[in-house]
Each structure stands twice: as structure tokens, then as C-alpha cells.
C-alpha positions in Angstrom: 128.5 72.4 135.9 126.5 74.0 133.1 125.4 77.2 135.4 129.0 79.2 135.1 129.4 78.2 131.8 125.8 79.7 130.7 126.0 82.4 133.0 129.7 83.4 131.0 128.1 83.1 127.6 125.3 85.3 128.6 127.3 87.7 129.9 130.1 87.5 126.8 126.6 88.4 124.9 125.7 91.1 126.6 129.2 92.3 125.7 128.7 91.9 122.3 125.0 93.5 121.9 126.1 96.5 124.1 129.4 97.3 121.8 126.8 97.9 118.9 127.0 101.6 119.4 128.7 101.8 122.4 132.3 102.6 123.3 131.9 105.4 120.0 132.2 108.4 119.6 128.9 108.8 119.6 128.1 109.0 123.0 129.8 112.3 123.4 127.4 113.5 120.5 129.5 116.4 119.5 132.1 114.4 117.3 131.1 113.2 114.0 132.6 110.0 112.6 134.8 109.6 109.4 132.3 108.8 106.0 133.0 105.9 104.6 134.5 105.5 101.1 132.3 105.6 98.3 132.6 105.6 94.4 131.3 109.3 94.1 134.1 110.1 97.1 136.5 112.4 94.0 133.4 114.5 92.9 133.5 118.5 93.1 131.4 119.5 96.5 129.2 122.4 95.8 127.8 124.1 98.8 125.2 126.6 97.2 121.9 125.5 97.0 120.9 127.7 93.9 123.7 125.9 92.0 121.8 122.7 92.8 118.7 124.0 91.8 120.1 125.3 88.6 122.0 121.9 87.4 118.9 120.1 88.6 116.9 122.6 86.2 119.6 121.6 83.2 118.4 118.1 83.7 114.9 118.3 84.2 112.5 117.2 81.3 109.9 119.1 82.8 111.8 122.4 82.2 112.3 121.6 78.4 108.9 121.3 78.2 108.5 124.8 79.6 110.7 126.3 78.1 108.8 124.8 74.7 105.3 126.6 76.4 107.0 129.8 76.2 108.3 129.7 72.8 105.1 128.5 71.5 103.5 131.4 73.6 106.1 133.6 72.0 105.0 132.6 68.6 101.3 133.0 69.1 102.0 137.0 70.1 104.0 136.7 67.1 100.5 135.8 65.0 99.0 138.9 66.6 101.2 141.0 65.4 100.4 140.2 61.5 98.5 141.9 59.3 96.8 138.4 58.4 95.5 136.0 60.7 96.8 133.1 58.3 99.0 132.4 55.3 98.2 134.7 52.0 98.4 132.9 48.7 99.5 133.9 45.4 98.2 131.9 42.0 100.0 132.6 38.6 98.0 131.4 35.3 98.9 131.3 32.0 96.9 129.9 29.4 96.7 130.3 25.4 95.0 128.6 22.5 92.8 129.0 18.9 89.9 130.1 18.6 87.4 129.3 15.6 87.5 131.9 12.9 89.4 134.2 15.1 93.2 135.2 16.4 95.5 133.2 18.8 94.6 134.2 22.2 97.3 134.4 25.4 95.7 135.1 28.8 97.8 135.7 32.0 96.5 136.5 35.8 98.2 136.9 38.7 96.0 136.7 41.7 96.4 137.5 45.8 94.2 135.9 47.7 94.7 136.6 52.4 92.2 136.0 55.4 91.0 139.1 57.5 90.9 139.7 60.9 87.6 139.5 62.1 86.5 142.2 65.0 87.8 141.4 68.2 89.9 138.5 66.9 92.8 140.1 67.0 93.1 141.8 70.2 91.8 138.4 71.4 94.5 136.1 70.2 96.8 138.7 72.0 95.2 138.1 75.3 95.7 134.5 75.0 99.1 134.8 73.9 100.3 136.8 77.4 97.9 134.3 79.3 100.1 131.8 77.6 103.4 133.4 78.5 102.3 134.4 82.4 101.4 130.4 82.7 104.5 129.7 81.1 106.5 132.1 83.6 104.3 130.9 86.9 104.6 127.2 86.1 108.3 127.8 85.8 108.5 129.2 89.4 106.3 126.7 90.6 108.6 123.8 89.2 112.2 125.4 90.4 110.4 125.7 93.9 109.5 121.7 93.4 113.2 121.0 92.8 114.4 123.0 95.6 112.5 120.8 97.7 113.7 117.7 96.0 117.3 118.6 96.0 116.9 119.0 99.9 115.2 116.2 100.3 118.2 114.4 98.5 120.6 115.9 100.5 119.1 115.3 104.0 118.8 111.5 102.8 122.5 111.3 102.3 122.7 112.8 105.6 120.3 110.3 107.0 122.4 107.6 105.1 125.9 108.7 106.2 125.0 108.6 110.0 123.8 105.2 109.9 126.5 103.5 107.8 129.5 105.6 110.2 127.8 104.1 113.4 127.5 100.4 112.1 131.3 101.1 111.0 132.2 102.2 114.0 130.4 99.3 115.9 131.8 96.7 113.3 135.3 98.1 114.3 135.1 97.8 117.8 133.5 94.2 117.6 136.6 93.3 115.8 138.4 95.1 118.6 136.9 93.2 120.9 137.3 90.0 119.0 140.9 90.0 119.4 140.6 90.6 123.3 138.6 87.9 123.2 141.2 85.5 120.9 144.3 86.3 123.3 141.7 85.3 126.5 140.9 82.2 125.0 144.6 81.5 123.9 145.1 82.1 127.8 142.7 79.7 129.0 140.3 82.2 130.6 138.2 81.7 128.2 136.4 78.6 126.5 136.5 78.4 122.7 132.6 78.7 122.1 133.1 82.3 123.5 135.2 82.8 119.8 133.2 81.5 117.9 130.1 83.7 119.0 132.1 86.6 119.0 133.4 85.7 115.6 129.5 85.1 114.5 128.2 88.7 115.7 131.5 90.0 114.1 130.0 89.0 110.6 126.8 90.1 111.7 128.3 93.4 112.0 129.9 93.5 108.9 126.3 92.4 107.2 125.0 95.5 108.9 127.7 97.8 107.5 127.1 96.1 104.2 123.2 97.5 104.2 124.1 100.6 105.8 126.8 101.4 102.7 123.9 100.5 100.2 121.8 102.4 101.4 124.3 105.2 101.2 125.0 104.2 97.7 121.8 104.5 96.7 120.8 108.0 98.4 124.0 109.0 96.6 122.8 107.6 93.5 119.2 109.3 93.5 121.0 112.9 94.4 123.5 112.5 91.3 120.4 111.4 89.4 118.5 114.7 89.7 121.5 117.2 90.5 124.6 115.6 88.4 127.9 114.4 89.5 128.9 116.4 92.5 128.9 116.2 96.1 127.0 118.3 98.4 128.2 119.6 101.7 126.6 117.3 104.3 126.2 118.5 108.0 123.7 115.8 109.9 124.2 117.5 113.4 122.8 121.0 112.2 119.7 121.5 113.8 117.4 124.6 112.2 116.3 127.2 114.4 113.4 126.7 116.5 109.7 127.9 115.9 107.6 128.3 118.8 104.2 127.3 119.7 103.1 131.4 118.9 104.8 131.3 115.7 103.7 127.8 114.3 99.7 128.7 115.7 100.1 132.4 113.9 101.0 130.4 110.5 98.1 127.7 111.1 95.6 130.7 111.8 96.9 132.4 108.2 96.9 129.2 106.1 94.5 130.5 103.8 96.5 133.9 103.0 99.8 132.0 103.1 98.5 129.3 100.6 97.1 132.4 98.2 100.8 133.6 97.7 102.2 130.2 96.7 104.0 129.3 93.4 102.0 126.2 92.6 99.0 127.7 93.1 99.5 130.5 91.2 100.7 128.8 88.4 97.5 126.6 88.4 95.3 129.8 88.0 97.7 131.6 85.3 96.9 128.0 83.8 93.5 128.1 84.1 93.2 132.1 83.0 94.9 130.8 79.7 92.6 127.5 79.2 89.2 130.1 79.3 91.0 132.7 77.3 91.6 129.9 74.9 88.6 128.7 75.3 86.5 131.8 74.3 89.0 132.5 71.3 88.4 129.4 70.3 84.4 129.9 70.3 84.6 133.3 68.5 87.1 131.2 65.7 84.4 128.6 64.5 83.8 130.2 61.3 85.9 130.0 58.5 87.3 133.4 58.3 86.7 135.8 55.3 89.1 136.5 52.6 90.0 138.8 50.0 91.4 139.1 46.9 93.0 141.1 44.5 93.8 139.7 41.0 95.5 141.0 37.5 94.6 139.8 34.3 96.3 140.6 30.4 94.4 139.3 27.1 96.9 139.4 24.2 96.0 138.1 20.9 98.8 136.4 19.3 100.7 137.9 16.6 99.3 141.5 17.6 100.4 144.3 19.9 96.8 144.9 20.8 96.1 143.4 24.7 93.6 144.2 27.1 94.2 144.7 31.0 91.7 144.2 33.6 91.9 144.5 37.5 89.4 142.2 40.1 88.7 142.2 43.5 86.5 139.2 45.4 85.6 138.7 48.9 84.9 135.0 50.3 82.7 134.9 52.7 82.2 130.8 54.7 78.2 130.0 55.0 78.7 127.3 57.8 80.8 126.8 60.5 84.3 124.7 60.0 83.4 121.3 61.8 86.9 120.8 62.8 87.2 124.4 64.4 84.0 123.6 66.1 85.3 120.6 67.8 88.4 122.3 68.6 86.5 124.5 70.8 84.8 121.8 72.2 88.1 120.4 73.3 89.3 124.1 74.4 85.9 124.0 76.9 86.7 120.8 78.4 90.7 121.6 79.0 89.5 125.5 80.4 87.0 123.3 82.8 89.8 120.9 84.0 92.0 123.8 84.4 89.1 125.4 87.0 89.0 121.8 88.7 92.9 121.6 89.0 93.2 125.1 90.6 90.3 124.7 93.1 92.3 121.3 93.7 95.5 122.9 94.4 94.3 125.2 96.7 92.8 122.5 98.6 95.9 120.2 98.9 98.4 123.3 99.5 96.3 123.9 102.7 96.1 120.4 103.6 100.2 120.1 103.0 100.7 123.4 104.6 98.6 122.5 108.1 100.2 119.2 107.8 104.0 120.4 108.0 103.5 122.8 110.7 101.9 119.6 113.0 105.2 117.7 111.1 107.7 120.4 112.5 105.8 120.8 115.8 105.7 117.1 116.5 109.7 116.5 115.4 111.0 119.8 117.5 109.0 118.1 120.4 110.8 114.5 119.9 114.3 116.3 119.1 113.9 117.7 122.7 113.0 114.5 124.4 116.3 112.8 122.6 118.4 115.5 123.7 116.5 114.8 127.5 117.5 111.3 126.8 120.6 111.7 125.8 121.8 113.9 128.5 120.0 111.3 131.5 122.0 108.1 129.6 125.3 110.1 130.0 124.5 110.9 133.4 123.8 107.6 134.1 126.6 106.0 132.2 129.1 108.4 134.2 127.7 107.1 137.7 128.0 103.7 136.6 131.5 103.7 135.3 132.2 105.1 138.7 130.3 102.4 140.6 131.9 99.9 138.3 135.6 101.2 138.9 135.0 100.8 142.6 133.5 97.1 142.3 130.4 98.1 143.3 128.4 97.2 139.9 129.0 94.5 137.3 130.3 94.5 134.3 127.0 93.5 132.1 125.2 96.4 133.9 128.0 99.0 132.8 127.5 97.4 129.1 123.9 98.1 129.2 124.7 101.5 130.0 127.2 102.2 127.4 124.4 101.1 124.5 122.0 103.1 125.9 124.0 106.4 125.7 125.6 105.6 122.7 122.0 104.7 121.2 120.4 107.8 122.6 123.1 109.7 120.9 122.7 108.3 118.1 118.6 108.8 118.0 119.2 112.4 118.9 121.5 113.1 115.3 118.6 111.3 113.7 116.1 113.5 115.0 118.2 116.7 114.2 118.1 115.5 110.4 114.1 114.2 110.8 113.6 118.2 112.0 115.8 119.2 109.1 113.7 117.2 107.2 110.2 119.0 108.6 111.5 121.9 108.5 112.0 122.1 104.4 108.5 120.7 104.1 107.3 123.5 105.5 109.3 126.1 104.0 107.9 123.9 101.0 104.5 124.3 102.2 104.8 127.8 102.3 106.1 128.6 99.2 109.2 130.2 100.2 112.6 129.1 97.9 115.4 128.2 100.5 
């Protein structure tokens, strides 16, 4: 007596697994399902990537801190352009007092004392101060072409995101479709009450899903407004970017090295390093105290008489050691120029690792987009034949179920791909250097 009733519930089971994507409009992969609501659902859309860039750029720490490299670069070619390479002094003095057995004596001086320019230093701190401002100017480059790549990244996870949470909405709704089926069968008598209660179970398993799909949305929404600001980018998951070929992806791999030469980040690491030994050897040259000069005036007036005596003065100081502080200070210059070296040889290195590892990224997820597609079309192929078989009573109806969660599965496996291949290919125009 148990056989039918086991053999019902396994088959009721089957209907409920197979409705998880199935019966969708998924299966027809052309038609995209509705997003679901979200609290970021009123926010201005903004479709232009540069706009992105440049509201991600408003936000970024990184680009304050630039933007305080180029000032004080700025202010360094300022120096160079002074006639001193520090602050002159002035020193006013005024004294007066007796003297035994003679007059009242009142004594004033006023005295100028500036550093000099020693040779060379000039032109040298000007040198660093345009290595500063090209460093500035690269590392900005570099850093917009970082947040391109992280804006996309953002949006292709929201696309990512919004295709997963529509298909577990659209399989929650049908479940609950299917849940009332099942209620008015039961009410009928042609079914048995257990067959509820299990629908009613993987209904709420449904819903859980959907749950942990909208979270995840959520938070992909949360990470994009979190970098770009409170708007809404235009989200397409079904675009699929043009296709390299195998000539095309094995003529970039054999010109890694002369691609990699042109890129931002590694031209901003040499500008950087350029600067440090600039620095570095202006440093070296600065260790001495610098000479200075001065020009002083002094008056002698004796009190009580018109009778006063002027008298002009000129000094030159001249440092007879080096400035310990200045000397460690180029110490520190030598070890920041040597890490500078380090870091661009290391940048090199990694750009043509990332670069040879995108284009094997994009080949290998242009190869799996194609097989989803081939999978695709044989599930609705199949699917077709079977819904023919199974309107003519010729094949059951857990075999027909099978069928539909295969097709809508591949369907949906083929938009994941399509955004996995979007996905690739930003890495490599990432790799390569190229702003999108």
C-alpha cells in the first residue's frame, strides 16, 4: 500500500525541484525578468561611465592625497624661483648707556642677513620639482584608470546580483503557483494532505532563497553607492562584448612586454622613482649648511650732540661641518629612491603577469560562454521534443519536469557567463591599460 503513495510523493518532488527555474522566462533566454524592489530603486540612473569615474574620483581619499603631491610639487618650483634658497632675516638693535669720564652714547644697527644658492642647487631643486609634478600627473592617471576598473567591477556585480535574485523570484512565484494547484487537488481528494505540506515546505525554501538572493543584491548595491555615490547605473546582464579571436588574443600575448611599457601604473611607478633619485641626489649635494650673507648699518650718536658716526658691514658665514640632520635626511632620500627602483621593477613584473593572465581569463570565459549557448540551444531542443512526446502520452510527466529545469537552468548559466565574459573582458582592457 506504501508503493503508490511513495511513488506520488516522489514524483510531486520532482515537480517541485524542476519548477526551480523552470516554467520562466528564462528558458527563452531573450526576455529579462522584472528587478526586484530595492531601497536605492528612486536614485538618478547615470549611463556614462566617465561620470562614474568622476564622482568616484570626488570621493576617493587617494585623489586628495594627489591632489596635495601636486600642490606641494607646485610649491617646491615655487622655491626655485627665489632669489634665496631660505628665509632672509632682519635684526634691529638699539642700545645706549654712560660711559666713564665721557658722553652718553646711543648705538643703532640694522642688519640683513639671507642664504645663497650654492652652484648647481638651484637648477637642481627645479629638476626635482617637475619630477615631482610628472609623478604627481602619472599617479593621477594611473589611479582614475584603477577606478574605472572598480566602478565596472561594481556594476557587473549588480548585474551578477540582479539575475540571480529575478530567477529565485520567479521560481518562488511559480512554486506558490503551483501551491495553490496543489491546495484545490487536495481539497478534491486527488491528492493526500502530506503532498501540501511538502509543497508548502519547499515554498518557504524558496522564499529563503529569494531572501539571500535580495541581500546579496543589497549589498552589491551598497558597495557601488559606496565608491560612486547615490545613483543607479544602467544595468544590461545579457550584453555580451565582442569577440576576440584566437589571432588576436595570441598577437596581444606575443606583445606583452611592449603593451605593459605603455601602461599607466607603470609609468607612474617610474615618474615615482625618477623623482625619489632626483630627490635623492639633491638631497646629497644639500648636506651642508648653506652660506650666508650679510649686509648691516650701524649709527653712533653721542647724547646731547649732533655729532654721529655711520658705518656700513658686510659678513659672509660660511658652515665648517655638515648639518647632521640634513645628512640623515639624505639617508632617508637614498633608501625611499631605492624602494622606488624596487617598486617599478615590481610593477612591471606583476602588469605582465595580470596582463597574460586576463587574456587566458577572456580566452577561457569566451570558450565556456559558447559551450552554454551549445547547451542551451540542445536543452530547448530537447525540452520541445518532450513536450511533444508528453502531449501525445508517450512520456511522463517527471521526465518532462526534468526537462524544463534543465533548459531553464542552462538559460540561466548562459546570462551568467555573458556577465563572467563581461567581467574578463574589463580585466583585460584593465591589463592593458586602456580607460573604457
Amino acid at each position: 500500500m506504501l508503493t503508490p503513495f511513495l511513488a506520488r510523493t516522489r514524483a510531486w518532488r520532482s515537480l517541485t525541484s524542476a519548477l526551480l527555474c523552470g516554467l520562466t522566462t528564462a528558458w527563452t533566454g531573450a526576455q529579462a525578468l522584472p528587478a526586484p524592489p530595492t531601497d536605492h530603486a528612486t536614485l538618478p540612473v547615470v549611463s556614462d561611465m566617465a561620470t562614474m569615474v568622476d564622482m568616484a574620483w570626488a570621493r576617493s581619499p587617494r585623489a586628495r592625497q594627489i591632489q596635495g603631491m601636486q600642490l606641494e610639487a607646485q610649491s617646491q618650483s615655487d622655491l626655485a624661483t627665489r632669489w634665496f634658497p631660505g628665509a632672509p632675516s632682519l635684526t634691529l638693535g638699539q642700545r645706549s648707556g654712560d660711559r666713564p669720564g665721557q658722553r652718553s652714547l646711543r648705538e643703532q644697527e640694522v642688519a640683513i642677513q639671507a642664504p645663497l644658492w650654492s652652484s648647481g642647487r638651484r637648477a637642481a631643486t627645479s629638476e626635482v620639482s617637475q619630477a615631482a609634478l610628472s609623478a604627481a600627473h602619472a599617479d593621477q592617471l594611473a589611479w582614475r584608470l584603477d577606478l574605472s576598473y572598480q566602478v565596472r567591477e561594481r556594476i557587473e556585480a549588480l548585474n551578477l546580483a540582479t539575475v540571480r535574485s529575478q530567477h529565485a523570484q520567479a521560481h518562488a512565484d511559480n512554486l506558490r503557483q503551483l501551491e495553490g494547484d496543489v491546495a484545490r487537488r487536495v481539497k478534491a481528494g486527488d491528492m493526500a494532505t502530506v503532498d501540501a505540506l511538502l509543497m508548502r515546505q519547499d515554498v518557504l525554501n524558496a522564499d529563503s532563497v529569494v531572501s539571500q538572493a535580495r541581500l546579496a543584491l543589497i549589498e552589491a548595491e551598497h558597495a557601488f553607492h559606496v565608491l560612486v555615490g547615490e545613483v543607479r547605473p544602467v544595468l544590461n546582464p545579457h550584453t555580451v562584448p565582442a569577440e576576440l579571436s584566437d589571432e588576436q588574443l595570441n598577437e596581444l600575448q606575443a606583445k606583452v612586454h611592449d603593451r605593459v611599457l605603455q601602461h599607466p601604473w607603470l609609468m607612474a611607478a617610474q615618474a615615482e622613482a625618477a623623482h625619489q633619485n632626483k630627490r635623492h641626489a639633491l638631497r646629497v649635494d644639500a648636506v651642508r649648511t648653506p652660506w650666508e650673507v650679510g649686509v648691516s648699518h650701524r649709527r653712533d650718536q653721542e647724547a646731547q650732540s649732533n655729532r654721529a658716526l655711520t658705518s656700513w658691514g658686510i659678513n659672509l658665514q660660511l658652515p665648517l661641518t655638515d648639518d647632521p640632520a640634513l645628512r640623515q635626511a639624505a639617508m632617508a632620500a637614498r633608501t625611499a629612491a631605492d624602494v622606488a627602483d624596487a617598486e617599478a621593477q615590481r610593477a612591471h613584473d606583476l602588469l605582465e603577469s595580470d596582463l597574460l593572465e586576463a587574456i587566458q581569463r577572456v580566452r577561457h570565459q569566451q570558450a565556456m560562454h559558447a559551450q552554454a549557448r551549445a547547451m542551451a540551444d540542445a536543452a530547448r531542443q530537447r525540452l520541445d521534443l518532450i513536450r511533444k512526446a508528453y502531449a501525445l502520452g508517450e512520456m511522463g510527466l517527471s521526465e518532462r519536469l526534468k526537462a524544463e529545469v534543465a533548459s531553464a537552468a542552462a538559460a540561466l548559466r548562459v546570462t551568467e557567463q555573458a556577465v563572467l565574459l563581461t567581467q574578463a573582458s574589463a580585466q583585460l582592457q584593465y591589463a592593458l591599460g586602456e580607460q573604457p
